[in-house]
N, C-alpha and C positions, 0 to 999 in steps of 0.2 A: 420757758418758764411759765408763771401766771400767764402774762399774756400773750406768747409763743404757741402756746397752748390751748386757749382761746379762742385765737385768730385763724389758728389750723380747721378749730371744730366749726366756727364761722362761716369759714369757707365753704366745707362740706355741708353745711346746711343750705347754704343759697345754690350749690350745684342741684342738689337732689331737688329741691323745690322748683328749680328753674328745669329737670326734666321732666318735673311731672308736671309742666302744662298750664291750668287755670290761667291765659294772659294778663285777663284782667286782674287777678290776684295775686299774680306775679311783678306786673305791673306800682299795684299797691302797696305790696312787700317792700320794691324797691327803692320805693318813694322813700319811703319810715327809714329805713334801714339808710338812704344818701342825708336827710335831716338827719339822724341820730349820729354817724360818723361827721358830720358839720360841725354839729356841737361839740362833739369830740376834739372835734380837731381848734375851733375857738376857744374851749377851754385848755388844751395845752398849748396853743399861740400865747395865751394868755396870762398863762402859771409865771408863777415864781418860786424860786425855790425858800423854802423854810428857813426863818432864820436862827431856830431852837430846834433838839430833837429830844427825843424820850431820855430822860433824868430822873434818878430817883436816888434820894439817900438812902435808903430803908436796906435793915441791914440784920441778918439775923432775925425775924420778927413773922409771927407766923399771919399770913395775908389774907385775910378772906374774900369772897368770893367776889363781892361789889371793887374789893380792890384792883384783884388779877384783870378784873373784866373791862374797865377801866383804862391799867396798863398797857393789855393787850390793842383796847383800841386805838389810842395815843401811839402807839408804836404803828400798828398797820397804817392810822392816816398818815405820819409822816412819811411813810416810808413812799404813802400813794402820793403826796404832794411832789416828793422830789423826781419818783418818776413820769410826773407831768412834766415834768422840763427833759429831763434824761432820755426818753424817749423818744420824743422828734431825734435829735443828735443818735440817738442809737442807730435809729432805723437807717440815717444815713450813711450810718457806717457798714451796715451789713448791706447797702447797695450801692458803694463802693464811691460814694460820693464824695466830694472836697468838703470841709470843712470850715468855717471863718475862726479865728482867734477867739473870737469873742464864743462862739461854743465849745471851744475847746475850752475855755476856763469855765463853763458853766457846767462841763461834763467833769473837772478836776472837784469843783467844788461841789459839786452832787455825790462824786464821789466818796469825800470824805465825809460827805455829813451820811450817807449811806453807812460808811462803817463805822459811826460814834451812834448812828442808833443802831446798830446791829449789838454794837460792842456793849452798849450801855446794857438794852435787854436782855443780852444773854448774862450779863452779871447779876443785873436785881431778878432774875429768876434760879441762878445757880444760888444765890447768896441767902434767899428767903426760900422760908417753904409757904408753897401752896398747898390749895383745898386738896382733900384727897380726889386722886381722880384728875387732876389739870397738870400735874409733874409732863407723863410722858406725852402729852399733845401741845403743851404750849411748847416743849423743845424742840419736835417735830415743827413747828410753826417756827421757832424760832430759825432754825438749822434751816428748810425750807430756802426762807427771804434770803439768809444770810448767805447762802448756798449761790444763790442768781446775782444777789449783787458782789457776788466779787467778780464774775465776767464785767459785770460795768466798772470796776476794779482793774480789770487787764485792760481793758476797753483806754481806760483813761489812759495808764500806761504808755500804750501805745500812741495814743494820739498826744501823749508830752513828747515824746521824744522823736515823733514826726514831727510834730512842733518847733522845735529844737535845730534841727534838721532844714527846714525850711527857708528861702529865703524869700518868698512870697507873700501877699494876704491869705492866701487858701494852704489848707494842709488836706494833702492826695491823703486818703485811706485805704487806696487800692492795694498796699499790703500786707494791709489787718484781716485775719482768715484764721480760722481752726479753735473759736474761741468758741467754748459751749459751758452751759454750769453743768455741776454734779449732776449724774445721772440717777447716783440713788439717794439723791435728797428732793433732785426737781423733777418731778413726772406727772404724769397725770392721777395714779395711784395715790400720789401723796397730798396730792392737791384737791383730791375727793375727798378724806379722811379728814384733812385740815379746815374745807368748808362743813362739813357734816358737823365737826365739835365749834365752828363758828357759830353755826345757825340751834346747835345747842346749846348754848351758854348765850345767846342774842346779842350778838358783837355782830355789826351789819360793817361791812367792807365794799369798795370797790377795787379793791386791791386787786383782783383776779382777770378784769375784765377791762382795766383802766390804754 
């Protein structure tokens, strides 16, 4: 996804840099780049998950531009708050790591707050009309998000009913495998498209990179 995504192109940038040489620049590179993943990584030790997501009554009602723009933001930050929690626990599970109780109920309830903001914005944008011009990209945005967290959706899934399962403190995740999102909603494609109408309409995100 967003960050799957990211993390791929990440990679390939530190190789190629790292063959072409400059030590000391590479050196400095690497500095920035272990600081910047620091932070990273203190701010999601750090996160908690949200304890509202994107609401709206609005209903029928034609929305102008200050409003979608708004909306749209409200929706990407939570969406970016809860995967500050989600993702430590995720990444564990794709390397095949145990898991404590205690993140499994933080992956349950990231969970569902994932799909009541999914759920909610895909309504107040089915339900209202938008500016002309914002219909087919904010569904694309919407479809997108909603696209990837539902592997954090199966994700959960599974780690209930290894839970369940368990007679331990830790829950094995070594047989959670073959989970991917949509491929023709989550791509790199789509995710170009979707920053492009972000950075035109000035909706600033860390959503992609988080």
């Amino acid at each position: 996804m967003k960050k799957i995504i990211s993390v791929i192109l990440s990679c390939c940038l530190i190789a190629i840099i790292s063959g072409c040489g400059n030590d000391e620049k590479t050196a400095a590179s690497s500095t920035n780049e272990g600081k910047h993943k620091e932070k990273q990584t203190s701010d999601k030790s750090n996160a908690k998950l949200p304890s509202i997501v994107f609401e709206s009554d609005s209903k029928n009602e034609t929305l102008s531009k200050s409003q979608i723009h708004k909306s749209i933001q409200r929706y990407l930050d939570t969406n970016e708050n809860i995967y500050k929690v989600t993702s430590n626990i995720e990444g564990k599970i794709w390397e095949h790591k145990p898991l404590t109780k205690k993140e499994a109920n933080q992956l349950e309830e990231g969970r569902k707050l994932e799909e009541k903001n999914d759920r909610n914005f895909a309504n107040y944008i089915e339900k209202n009309k938008l500016p002309n011009g914002y219909q087919k990209e904010t569904n694309r945005l919407s479809e997108y998000f909603t696209a990837y967290n539902q592997t954090i959706s199966q994700l959960g899934d599974h780690v209930q009913k290894l839970e369940n399962e368990t007679e331990s403190g830790l829950i094995s995740t070594k047989e959670i495998k073959g989970i991917v999102a949509d491929g023709s909603k989550v791509n790199g494609k789509q995710q170009a498209k979707i920053e492009r109408f972000l950075k035109k309409i000035n909706v600033k995100t860390n959503a992609f990179e988080v």
